[in-house]
N, C-alpha and C positions, 0 to 999 in steps of 0.2 A: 608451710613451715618457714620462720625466717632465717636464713641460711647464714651462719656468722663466718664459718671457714670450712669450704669445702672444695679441695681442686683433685678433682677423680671423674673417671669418664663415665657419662651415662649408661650403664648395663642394658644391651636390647634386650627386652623383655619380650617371650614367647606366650601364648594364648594360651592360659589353664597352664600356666610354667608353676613349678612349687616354690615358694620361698619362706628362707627361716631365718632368725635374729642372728644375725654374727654374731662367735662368741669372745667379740673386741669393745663387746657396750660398757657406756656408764648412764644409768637416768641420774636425772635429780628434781624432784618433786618440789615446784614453787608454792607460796602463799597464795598466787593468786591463780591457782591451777592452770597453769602451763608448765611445761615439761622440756627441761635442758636435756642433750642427748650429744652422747660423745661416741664416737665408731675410732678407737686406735688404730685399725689397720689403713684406715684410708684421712685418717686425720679433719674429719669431718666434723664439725660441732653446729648444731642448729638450736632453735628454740620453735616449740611443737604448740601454737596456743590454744589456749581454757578448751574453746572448742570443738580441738581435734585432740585433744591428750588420750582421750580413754580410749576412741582407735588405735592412736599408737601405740599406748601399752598393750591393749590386747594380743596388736600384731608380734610385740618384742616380748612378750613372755616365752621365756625360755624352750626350746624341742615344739614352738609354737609355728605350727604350717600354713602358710598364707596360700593362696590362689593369684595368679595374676592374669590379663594386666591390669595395671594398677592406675588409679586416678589420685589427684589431692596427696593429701600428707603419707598418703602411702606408696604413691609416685615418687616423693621427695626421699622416705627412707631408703626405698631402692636408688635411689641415686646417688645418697651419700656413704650407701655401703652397709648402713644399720640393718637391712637384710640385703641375704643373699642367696643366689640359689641354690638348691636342697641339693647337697654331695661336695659343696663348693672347700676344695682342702685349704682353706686360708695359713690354715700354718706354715703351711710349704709357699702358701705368699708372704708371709713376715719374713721366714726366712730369708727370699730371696730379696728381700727388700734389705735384710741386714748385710747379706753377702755382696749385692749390689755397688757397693763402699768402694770394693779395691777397682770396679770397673767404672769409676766417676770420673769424669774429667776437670779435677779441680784440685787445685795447691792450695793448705793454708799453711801460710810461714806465721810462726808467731817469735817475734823477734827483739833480741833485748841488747840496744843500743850500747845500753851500758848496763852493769851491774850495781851501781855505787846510785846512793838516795839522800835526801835533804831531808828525809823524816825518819823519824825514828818512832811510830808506832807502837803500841805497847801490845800487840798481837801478832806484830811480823815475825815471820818465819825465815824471813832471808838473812845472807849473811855478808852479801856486800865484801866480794871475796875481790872481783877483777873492775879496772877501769870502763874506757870508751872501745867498741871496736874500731879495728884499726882501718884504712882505706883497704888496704887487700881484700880482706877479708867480707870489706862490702861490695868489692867486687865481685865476691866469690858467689856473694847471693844473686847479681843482679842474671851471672853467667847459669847459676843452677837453674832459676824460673825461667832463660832464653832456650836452657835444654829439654824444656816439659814440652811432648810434644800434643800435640793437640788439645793443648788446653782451653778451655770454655769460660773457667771462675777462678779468680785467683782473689783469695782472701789474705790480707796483710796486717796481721796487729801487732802492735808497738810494746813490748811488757819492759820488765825494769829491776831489781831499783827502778828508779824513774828515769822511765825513756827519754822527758825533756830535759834533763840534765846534757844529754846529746843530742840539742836540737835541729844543730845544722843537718847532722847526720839523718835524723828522722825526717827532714823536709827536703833536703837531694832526694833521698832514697822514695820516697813518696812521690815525686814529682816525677825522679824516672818512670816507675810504677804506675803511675796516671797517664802518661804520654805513649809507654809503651804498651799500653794495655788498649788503650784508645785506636792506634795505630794498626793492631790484629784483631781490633771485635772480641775483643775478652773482657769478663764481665769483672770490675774490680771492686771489692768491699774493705774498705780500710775502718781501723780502731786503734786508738791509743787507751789501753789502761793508764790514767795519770793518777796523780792527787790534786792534780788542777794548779799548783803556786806557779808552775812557770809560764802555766798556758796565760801570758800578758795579752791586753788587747791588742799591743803591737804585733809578738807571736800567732796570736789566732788571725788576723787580717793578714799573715802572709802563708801559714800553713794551710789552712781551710782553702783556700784557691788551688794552692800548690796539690789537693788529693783527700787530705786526711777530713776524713765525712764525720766519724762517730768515735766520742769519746766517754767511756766510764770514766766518773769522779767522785771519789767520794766523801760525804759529809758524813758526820758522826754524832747527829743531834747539833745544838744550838751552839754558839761560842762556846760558853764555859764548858760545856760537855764534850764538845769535838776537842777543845784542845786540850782536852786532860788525855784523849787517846792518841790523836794525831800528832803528835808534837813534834818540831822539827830540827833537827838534827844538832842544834847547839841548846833545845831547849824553848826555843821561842813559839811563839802560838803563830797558827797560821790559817787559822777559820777566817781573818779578816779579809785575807789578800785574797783567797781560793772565791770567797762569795762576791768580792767588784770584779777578778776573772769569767765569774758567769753570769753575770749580771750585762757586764758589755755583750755579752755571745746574747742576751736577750735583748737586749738593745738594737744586734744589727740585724741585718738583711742574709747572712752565711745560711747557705744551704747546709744544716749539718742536724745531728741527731748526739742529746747527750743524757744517757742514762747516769741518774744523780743516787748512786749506791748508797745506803744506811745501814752501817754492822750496826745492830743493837745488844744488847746481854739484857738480864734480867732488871737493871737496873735502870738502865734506860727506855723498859716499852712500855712504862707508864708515863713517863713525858711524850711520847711521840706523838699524839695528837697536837701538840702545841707546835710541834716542830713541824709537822705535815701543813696544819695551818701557815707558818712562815713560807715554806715552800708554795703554798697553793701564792698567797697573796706576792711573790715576787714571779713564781713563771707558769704559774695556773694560768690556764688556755690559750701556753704557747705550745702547739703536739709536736714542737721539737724537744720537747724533756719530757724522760718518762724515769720511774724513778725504779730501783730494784731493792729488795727487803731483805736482808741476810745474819741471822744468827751469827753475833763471836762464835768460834771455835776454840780447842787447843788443837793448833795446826804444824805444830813443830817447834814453834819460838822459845825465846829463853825465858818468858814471862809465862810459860803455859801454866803452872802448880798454881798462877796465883790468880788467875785470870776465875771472874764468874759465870758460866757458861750457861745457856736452856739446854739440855740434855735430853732425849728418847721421848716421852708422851709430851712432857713441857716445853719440848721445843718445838713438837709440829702444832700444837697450839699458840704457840708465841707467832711461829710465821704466817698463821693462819689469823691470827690477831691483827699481824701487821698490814697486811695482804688487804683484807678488810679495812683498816684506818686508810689504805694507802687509795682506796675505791673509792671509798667515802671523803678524800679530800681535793677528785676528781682525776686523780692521776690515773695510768695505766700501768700493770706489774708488768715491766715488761720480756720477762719471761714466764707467763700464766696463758697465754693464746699460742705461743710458740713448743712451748713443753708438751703442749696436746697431741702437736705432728707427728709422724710417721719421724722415727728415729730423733725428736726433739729434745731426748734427756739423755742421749747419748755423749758421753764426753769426751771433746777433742782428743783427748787421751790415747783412744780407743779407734780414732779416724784413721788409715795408714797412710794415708793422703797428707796427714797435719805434723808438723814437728816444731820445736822450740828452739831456735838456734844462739847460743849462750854467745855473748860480746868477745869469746875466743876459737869460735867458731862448735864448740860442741853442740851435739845438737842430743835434744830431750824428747820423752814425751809428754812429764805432767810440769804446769810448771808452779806445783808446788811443794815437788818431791826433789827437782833440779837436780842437784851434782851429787845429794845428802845418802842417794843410795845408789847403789850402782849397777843395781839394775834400770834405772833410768836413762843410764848413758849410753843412748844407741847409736850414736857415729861421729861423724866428725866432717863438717866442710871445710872445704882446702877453697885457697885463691882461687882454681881455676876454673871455680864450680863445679867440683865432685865432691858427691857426699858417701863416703863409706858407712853403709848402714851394717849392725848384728843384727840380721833377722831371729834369731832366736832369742833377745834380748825383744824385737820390734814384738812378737809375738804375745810375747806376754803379757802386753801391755790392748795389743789390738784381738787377739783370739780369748782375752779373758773374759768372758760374757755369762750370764747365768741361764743360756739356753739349753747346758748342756743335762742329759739326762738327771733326773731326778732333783734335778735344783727347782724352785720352787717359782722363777721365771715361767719353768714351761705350762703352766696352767692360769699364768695373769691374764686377765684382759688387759693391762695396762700395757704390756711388756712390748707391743710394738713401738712405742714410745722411747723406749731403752732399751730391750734386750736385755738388761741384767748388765749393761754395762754404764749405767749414769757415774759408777769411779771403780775405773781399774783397781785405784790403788788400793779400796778397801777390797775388794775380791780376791787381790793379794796376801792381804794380811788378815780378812775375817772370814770367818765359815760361810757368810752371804754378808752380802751387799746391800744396804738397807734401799728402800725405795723412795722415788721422788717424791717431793716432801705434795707438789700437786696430786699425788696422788694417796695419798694418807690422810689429806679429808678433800676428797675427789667431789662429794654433792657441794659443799661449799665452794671448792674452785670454779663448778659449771656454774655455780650461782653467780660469783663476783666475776666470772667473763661477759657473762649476761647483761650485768649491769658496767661492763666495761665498752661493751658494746654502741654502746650510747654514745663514746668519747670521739673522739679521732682515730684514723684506721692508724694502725700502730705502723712503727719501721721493722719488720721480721727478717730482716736479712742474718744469718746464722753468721755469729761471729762467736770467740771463744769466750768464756765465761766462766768461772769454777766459785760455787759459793764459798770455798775455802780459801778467796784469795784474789 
């Protein structure tokens, strides 16, 4: 079996031991009979060929009891978890794999320089209420991460308005952040959410040294298309300058990773082959850009009544459409191999490790819900590095999960993935939580990783991400 992602320890297997399908499978049935296979609890994804397919089905058909030990592809399903041993209570491993969270050794700060933006969007949801933060107050951050004691991983992403609007700010702070992380053997993952106009060639040859590895940017289709949505704050188009910005970043030698985001709506995912084509022909098979696919929404902004949106069946077919254009024009989706893991559609939200700390020091947990409701507003950092959290505020947001009885989590095979918690905030506001969109046409996604497989090993490092934003 060729083995696309599988990091779980080899199970010792005893003589004449019983083993049965985990019930965390997904198959998927190729053209050329070979057989994709996905185990949620252990985040394992392989591909089973022509050969050895009908072994493996036979062994994962369901209350199906195998003999071991095992040799060949049946060796490999006990390894990757797709069986397991007969009594084996894996629920009570999701669980503890969910619960596992509060005892990780890792900070993600996600942090927004400034609130104020050069574009004005015709989807945004923000409102570009407060300035830059102040120096105190970046003090306050550099003091909070000095007092996490035994930390391992400290993730740092840049949100906004646009965080390069404060750029000094974000390349001090970064620079600390890389030196002192270096210094203590802690592992650091930086991101800037941008729109890309400020990141100038100058700006990238000094921040990219300075710390800052991986940047989302995003384009909106072609010229004329992006700058009918992106437009920037007096009016002016800014597809020109955002694309010689990543054109130089393809040009150099910078160690860095930039996912090139595309909202589309109904209107635009019939152009998008032409537009993936442009993308292919300026940074096609460079495996530092990968690109991400994401349906308009109405997210909260002042534009939502008029906005045309993919809705419920039409939109997981649309991202299913695009998913596919985006395989097909060589790129990788790069969250399609990562959403497969063990807690990989869980939403920062939902992390109690992770918070948003607003450029007057409040600190969040979604950051698309921000200051707009108040249960979002769970403390407050001060200069000296104390953060006063509302745990019962925090809770709500990190204990809202759909595992709890009767919710319709507790019987998915996908659900070690999420837990029922891929967005707090609808589990707040709807009877259930709809599920990851990878997972609403789940045979297709094993198929286009299959064929992604083929690319460049992707950058997986877990950084925050919310398709509403």
């Amino acid at each position: 079996m060729a083995d696309l992602e599988a990091d779980v320890p080899a199970p010792v297997q005893q003589k004449d031991s019983a083993y049965v399908p985990s019930r965390y499978l997904s198959l998927s049935h190729q053209d050329d009979g070979a057989l994709v296979v996905h185990c949620a609890r252990t985040g394992a994804v392989g591909v089973v060929p022509a050969e050895d397919a009908e072994r493996a089905r036979r062994a994962l058909v369901a209350n199906q009891v195998t003999k071991g030990p095992f040799t060949g592809v049946l060796q490999d399903l006990v390894y990757g978890g797709f069986l397991v041993p007969q009594g084996t209570d894996e629920t009570a491993q999701v669980h503890n794999q969910y619960v596992s969270r509060y005892m990780d050794r890792s900070l993600h700060l996600i942090v927004m320089p400034t609130e104020q933006c050069n574009f004005r969007c015709v989807y945004c949801y923000e409102s570009f209420l407060r300035g830059e933060m102040d120096p105190g107050l970046q003090e306050g951050i550099k003091r909070f991460v000095a007092d996490q004691q035994d930390l391992e991983h400290f993730y740092l992403s840049w949100f906004g308005g646009e965080p390069l609007l404060a750029a000094e700010t974000v390349l001090r702070l970064t620079d600390h952040f890389r030196r002192y992380t270096e210094d203590r053997g802690i592992e650091l993952y930086t991101l800037a959410t941008t729109n890309g106009y400020l990141l100038t060639p100058e700006y990238a040859d000094r921040v990219i040294p300075a710390g800052l590895k991986r940047f989302q940017i995003t384009l909106d289709g072609p010229e004329h298309e992006h700058d009918k949505r992106r437009v920037g704050a007096n009016g002016e188009p800014t597809f020109a300058r955002i694309w010689n910005n990543l054109a130089h970043l393809r040009r150099s030698e910078h160690d860095f990773k930039v996912v090139l985001r595309h909202n589309f709506d109904p209107a635009s995912l019939p152009k998008m082959q032409d537009f993936l084509g442009m993308l292919k022909d300026e940074f096609g098979g460079d495996p530092r850009f990968g690109l991400e696919m994401e349906a308009i929404g109405r997210w909260g902004g002042a534009n939502d009544s008029s906005l045309d949106v993919c809705e419920d069946r039409a939109l997981v077919e649309a991202v299913r459409q695009a998913r596919q254009l985006t395989v097909e024009a060589g790129f990788r989706d790069v969250h399609a191999l990562p959403g497969m893991q063990v807690n990989g559609n869980v939403c920062y939200a939902a992390n109690p490790k992770s918070f948003v700390i607003g450029s007057d020091g409040k600190v969040y947990k979604c950051t698309v819900e921000l200051d707009y409701h108040d249960r979002n507003v769970v403390g407050q950092l001060h200069p000296d590095g104390r953060m006063d959290l509302d745990w019962k505020k925090m809770a709500l947001w990190c204990e809202t999960d759909g595992m709890e009885e009767g919710k319709k989590c507790t019987s998915c095979y996908f659900s070690p993935t999420c837990h029922g918690a891929a967005c707090p905030k609808e589990w707040m506001e709807e009877p259930e939580c709809a599920c990851p969109t990878g997972k609403r046409f789940i045979r297709d996604s094993l198929t286009l990783i299959r064929a992604e497989s083929l690319f460049e090993v992707p950058d997986t490092a877990p950084v925050a991400s919310c398709p509403k934003g």
